[in-house]
C-alpha positions in Angstrom: 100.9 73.5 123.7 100.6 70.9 121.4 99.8 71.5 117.8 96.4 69.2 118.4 95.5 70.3 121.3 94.9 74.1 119.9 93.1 72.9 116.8 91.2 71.4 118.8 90.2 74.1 120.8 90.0 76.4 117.6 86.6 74.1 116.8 85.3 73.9 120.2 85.8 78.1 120.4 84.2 78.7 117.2 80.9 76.9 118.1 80.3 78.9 120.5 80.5 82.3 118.9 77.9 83.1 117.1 77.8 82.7 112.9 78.7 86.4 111.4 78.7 87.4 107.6 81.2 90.0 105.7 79.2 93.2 105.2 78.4 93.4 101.4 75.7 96.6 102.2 77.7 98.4 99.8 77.4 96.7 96.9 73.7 96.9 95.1 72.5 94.9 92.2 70.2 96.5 89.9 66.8 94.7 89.6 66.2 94.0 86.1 62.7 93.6 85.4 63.0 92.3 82.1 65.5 89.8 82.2 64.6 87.6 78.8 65.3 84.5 80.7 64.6 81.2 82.0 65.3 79.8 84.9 66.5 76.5 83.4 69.1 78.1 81.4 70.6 79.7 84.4 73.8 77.6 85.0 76.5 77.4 87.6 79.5 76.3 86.1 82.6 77.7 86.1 86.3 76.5 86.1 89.7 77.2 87.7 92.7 75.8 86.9 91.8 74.1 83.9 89.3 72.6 85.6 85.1 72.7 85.4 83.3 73.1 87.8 79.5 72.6 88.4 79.7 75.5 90.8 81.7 78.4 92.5 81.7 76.9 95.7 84.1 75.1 97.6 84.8 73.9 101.4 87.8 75.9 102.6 90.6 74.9 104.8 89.2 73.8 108.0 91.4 71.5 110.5 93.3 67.9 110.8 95.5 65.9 113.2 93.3 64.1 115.7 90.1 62.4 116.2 87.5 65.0 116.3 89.3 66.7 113.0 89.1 63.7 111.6 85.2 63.0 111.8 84.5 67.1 111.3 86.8 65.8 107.6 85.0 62.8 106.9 81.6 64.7 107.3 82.6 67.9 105.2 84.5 65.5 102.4 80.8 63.0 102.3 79.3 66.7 101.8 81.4 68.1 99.1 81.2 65.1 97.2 77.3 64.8 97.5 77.4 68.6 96.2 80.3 67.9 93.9 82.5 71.0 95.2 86.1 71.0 95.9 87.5 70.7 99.2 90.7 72.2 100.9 92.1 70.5 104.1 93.2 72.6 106.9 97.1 72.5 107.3 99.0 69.9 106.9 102.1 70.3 108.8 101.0 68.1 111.7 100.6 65.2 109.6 104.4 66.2 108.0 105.4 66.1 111.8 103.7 63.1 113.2 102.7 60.7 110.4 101.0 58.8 112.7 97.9 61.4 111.9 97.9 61.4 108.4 94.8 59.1 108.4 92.7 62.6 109.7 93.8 64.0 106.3 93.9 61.2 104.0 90.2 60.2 105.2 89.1 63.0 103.0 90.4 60.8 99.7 89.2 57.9 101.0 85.8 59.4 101.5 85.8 61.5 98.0 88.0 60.0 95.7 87.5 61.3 92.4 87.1 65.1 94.4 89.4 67.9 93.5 91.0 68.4 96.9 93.7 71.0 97.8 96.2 70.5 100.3 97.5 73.4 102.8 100.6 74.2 104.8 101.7 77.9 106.4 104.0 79.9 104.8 107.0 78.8 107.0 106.8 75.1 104.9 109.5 74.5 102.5 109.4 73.2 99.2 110.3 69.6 100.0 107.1 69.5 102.8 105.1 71.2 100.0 105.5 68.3 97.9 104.7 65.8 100.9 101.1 67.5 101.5 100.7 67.6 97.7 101.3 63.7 97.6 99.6 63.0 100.5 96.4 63.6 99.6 96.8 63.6 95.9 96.2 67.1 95.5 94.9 69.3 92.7 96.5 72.6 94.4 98.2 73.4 97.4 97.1 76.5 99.5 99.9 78.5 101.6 97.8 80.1 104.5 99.0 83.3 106.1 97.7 84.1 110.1 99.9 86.6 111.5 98.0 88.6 113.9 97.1 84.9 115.0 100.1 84.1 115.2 100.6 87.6 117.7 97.7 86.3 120.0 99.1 82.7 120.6 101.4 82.6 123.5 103.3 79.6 121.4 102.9 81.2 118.2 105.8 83.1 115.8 107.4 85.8 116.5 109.2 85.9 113.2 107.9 86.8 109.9 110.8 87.3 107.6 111.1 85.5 104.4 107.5 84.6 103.5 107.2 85.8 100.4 111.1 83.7 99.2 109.2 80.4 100.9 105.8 80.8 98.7 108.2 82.2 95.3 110.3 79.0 96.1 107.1 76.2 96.4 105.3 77.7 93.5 108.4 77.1 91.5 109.0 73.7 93.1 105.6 72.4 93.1 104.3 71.2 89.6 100.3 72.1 91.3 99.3 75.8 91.3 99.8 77.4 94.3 97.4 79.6 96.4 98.0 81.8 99.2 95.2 82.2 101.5 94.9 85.3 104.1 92.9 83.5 107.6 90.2 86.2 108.4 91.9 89.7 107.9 91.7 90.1 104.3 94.9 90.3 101.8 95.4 94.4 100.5 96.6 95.6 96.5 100.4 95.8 97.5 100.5 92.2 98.8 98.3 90.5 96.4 100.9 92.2 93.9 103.5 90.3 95.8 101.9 87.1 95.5 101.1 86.9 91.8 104.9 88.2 91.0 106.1 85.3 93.4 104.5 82.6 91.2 101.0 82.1 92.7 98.1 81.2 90.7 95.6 82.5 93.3 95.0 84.5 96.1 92.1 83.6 98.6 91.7 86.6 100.3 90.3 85.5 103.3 88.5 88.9 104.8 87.4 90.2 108.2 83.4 89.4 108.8 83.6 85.6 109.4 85.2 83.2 111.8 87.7 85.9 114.1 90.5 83.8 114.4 92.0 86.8 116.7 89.2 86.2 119.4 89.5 82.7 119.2 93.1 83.1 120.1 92.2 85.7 122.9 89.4 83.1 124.5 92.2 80.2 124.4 95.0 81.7 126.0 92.7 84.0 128.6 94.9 87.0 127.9 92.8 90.5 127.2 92.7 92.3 124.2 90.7 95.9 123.2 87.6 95.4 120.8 89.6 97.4 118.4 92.2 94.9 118.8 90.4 92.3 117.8 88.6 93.6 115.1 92.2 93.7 113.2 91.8 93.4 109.1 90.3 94.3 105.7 86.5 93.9 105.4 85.9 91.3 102.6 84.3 93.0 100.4 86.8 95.8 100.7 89.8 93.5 100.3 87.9 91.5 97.4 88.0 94.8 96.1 91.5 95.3 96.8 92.8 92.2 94.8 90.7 92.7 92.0 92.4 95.2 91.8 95.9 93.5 92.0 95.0 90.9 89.4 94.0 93.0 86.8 91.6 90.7 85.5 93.5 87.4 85.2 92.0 84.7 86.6 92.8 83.4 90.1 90.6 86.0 93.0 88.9 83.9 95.6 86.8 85.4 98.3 86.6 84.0 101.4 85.2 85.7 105.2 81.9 85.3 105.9 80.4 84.3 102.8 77.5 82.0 103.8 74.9 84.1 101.9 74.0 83.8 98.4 73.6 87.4 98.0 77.1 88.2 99.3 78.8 85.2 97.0 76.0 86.9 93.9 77.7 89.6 94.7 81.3 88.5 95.3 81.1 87.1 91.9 79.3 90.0 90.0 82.4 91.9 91.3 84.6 89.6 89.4 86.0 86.4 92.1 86.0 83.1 90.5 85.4 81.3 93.6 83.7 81.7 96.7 85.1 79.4 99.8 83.1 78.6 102.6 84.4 77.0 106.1 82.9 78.7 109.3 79.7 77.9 108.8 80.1 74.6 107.4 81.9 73.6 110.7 79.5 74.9 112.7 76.7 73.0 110.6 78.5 69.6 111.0 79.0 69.5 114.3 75.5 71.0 115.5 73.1 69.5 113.1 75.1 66.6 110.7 76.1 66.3 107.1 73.1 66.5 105.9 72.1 69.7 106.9 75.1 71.5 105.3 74.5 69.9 102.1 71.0 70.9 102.6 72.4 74.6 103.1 74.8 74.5 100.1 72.0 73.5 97.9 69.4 76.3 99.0 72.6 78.6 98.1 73.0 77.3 94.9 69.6 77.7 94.1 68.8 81.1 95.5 72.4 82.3 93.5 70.3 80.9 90.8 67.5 83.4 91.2 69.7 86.5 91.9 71.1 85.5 88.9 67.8 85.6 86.9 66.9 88.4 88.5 70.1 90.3 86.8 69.5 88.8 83.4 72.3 87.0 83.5 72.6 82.7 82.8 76.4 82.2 83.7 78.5 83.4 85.8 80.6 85.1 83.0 77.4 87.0 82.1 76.8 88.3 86.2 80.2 89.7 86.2 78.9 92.2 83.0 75.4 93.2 85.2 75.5 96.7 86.8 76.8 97.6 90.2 76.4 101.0 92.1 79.1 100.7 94.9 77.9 103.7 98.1 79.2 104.4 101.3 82.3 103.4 103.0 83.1 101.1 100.4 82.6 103.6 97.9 85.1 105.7 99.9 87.2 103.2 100.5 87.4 102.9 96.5 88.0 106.3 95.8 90.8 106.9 98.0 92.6 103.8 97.0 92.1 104.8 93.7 90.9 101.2 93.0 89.7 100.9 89.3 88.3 97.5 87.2 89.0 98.1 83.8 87.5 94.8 82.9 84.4 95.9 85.0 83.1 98.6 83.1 79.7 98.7 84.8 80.6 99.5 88.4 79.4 102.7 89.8 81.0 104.3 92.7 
C-alpha cells in the first residue's frame, strides 16, 4: 500500500479510539503546605539544546505527505507558534521519495517561521536523506523514530532490523544538528538508551506504552487478529522514563513521550528528571474534532495547572521541581527495585 494511503489511515484510526494517558499512579508528590511562594514567580522555562524555552512542551512527530496531513500540519504549526513550543514533523521520507509532497511538510515553516522545528526520518535513512529532511524544513534537530512491532503488524512493513544502531551512529556524526531517537509507543529500556547515547545521540524520546497504540492501529488497518496481550506490547512510560534516566545519568537529553496529556503526569515526568515532555495523540485528535483553537486552549490550561502543582511543591522552576520529594509504590516501585534502577542526581526519590 502506498506510503500515503497508510498515514492516512493511521489519523482516521486514531480518532476513533478513544484518548488514553500513561499510568503515573505510582509516582506521588508530597503536598507542601508551606511552600514560601508566589504564584507569579513560578516560571516555565527551560532549555535544550542550547536553546530557551518558555516551556517544556512541544508537539511531537505527527504525519505528512498528502492533503489531510497537510492541513492537520498547518493547524498544529498555527498552534505551536501561538503557544511558542517547538514542533517535530512526522517522517519525512515520503517527501525524500516524492518531492512533489514536500509542500505538506514545508507548510509547517511557512506557517511558523521563526519556530524551532525538528525534522524526522526512521532509522533505515541514511546520512545523505538525513541532511535533505534537515534542509528541508530548516531544522533545529532531526529525530530518528524507531516502530518495530509496527513494523511486525503491517503486512508491507520490514522484516529486517539489522544495522540500526550503525545508521543513527553514522547521521549523528554526519549531521551538524543534534540527533534524537524516538521509540513510537512502546517505550525505549536502560540497555538501549545506553546504545543510543554511545552512538552519538543528544536525546532519547522515549516514547512509552499508555498513549496512541500504534500496534492496534496497525491490527484495525490490515484486519488481521491479534491477542490483547499482543497488543499491549512495551514499557509503560513512566517505567521506561525511569529506565533512561537511568541510562543518562543525569546529562541532559530524556524526553518523555506516551500519553502525557495531563499536567500531573508531565509535573511528574519532569519532577523525575525529563527535560521535555512531547505531546501528539491528543493534539491530533483536538485538531481534527474541535479546531486549532481548542488545542491551544488545552495547552494553556496545562501550562497553567503545571504552574499550580508546581507551587504546590514549593518549587518556581523546573530545576527546583526535579529537587521536590517523590515516594515511588507499587509496581513501579518493583519494577525499580529489580532493575536495580538508581538516580544519583535524584536524591529525594523514595521507593
Amino acid at each position: 500500500m502506498p506510503r500515503s494511503n497508510r498515514k492516512d489511515e493511521h489519523i482516521k484510526i486514531r480518532l476513533k479510539q478513544r484518548s488514553s494517558l500513561a499510568d503515573f499512579s505510582d509516582i506521588h508528590f508530597i503536598h507542601n503546605c508551606l511552600p514560601e511562594r508566589d504564584l507569579d514567580e513560578v516560571t516555565l522555562e527551560t532549555s535544550l539544546f542550547g536553546k530557551g524555552l518558555r516551556s517544556p512542551l512541544f508537539i511531537n512527530a505527527l504525519t505528512g505527505g498528502t492533503p489531510l496531513a497537510k492541513r492537520v500540519n498547518a493547524a498544529l504549526a498555527g498552534a505551536a507558534r501561538e503557544c511558542g513550543l517547538p514542533m517535530a514533523l512526522g517522517s519525512q521520507m515520503a517527501a525524500l521519495e516524492n518531492p512533489r509532497v514536500e509542500d505538506t511538510f514545508k507548510i509547517v515553516r511557512d506557517i511558523y517561521p521563526d519556530g524551532l522545528l525538528w525534522a524526522n526520518l526512521g532509522s533505515y535513512a541514511s546520512p545523505e536523506q538525513a541532511r535533505r529532511a534537515i534542509e528541508m524544513i530548516d531544522a533545529a534537530a532531526l529525530q530518528i523514530h524507531l516502530n518495530t512491532p509496527q513494523e511486525l503488524i503491517m503486512k508491507e512493513g520490514d522484516r529486517c532490523f539489522r544495522g540500526a544502531r550503525q545508521r543513527i551512529a553514522a547521521i549523528a556524526a554526519a549531521v551538524s544538528k543534534p540527533v534524537i531517537v524516538k521509540e513510537t509507543g512502546c517505550g525505549i529500556a536502560r540497555e538501549q538508551a545506553l546504545e543510543f547515547f554511545g552512538a552519538g545521540a543528544a536525546a532519547v524520546d522515549l516514547g512509552g506504552r499508555g498513549g496512541t497504540n500504534f500496534l492496534e492501529i496497525e491490527s484495525r488497518r490490515s484486519r488481521r487478529r491479534f491477542s490483547r496481550e499482543f497488543l499491549s506490547w512495551g514499557l509503560p512510560t513512566a517505567i521506561s522514563l525511569l529506565e533512561v534516566l537511568d541510562a543518562a545519568a543525569g546529562r541532559e537529553g530524556v524526553i518523555a513521550g506516551g500519553g502525557m496529556f495531563s499536567s500531573m503526569n508531565i509535573a511528574k515526568a519532569l519532577a523525575l528528571g525529563a527535560d521535555a515532555v512531547g505531546l501528539a495523540g491528543e493534539p491530533l485528535f483536538l485538531i481534527l474534532r474541535r479546531g486549532r483553537r481548542a488545542l491551544i486552549k488545552a495547552i494553556k490550561k496545562l501550562e497553567r495547572e503545571l504552574r499550580l502543582i508546581m507551587l504546590l511543591t514549593g518549587s518556581a522552576t523546573l530545576k527546583e521541581l526535579r529537587r521536590t520529594p517523590l515516594v515511588i509504590t507499587g509496581f513501579t516501585g518493583a519494577w525499580m527495585k529489580k532493575r536495580a534502577i538508581t538516580l544519583p542526581e535524584r536524591p529525594h526519590l523514595f521507593t
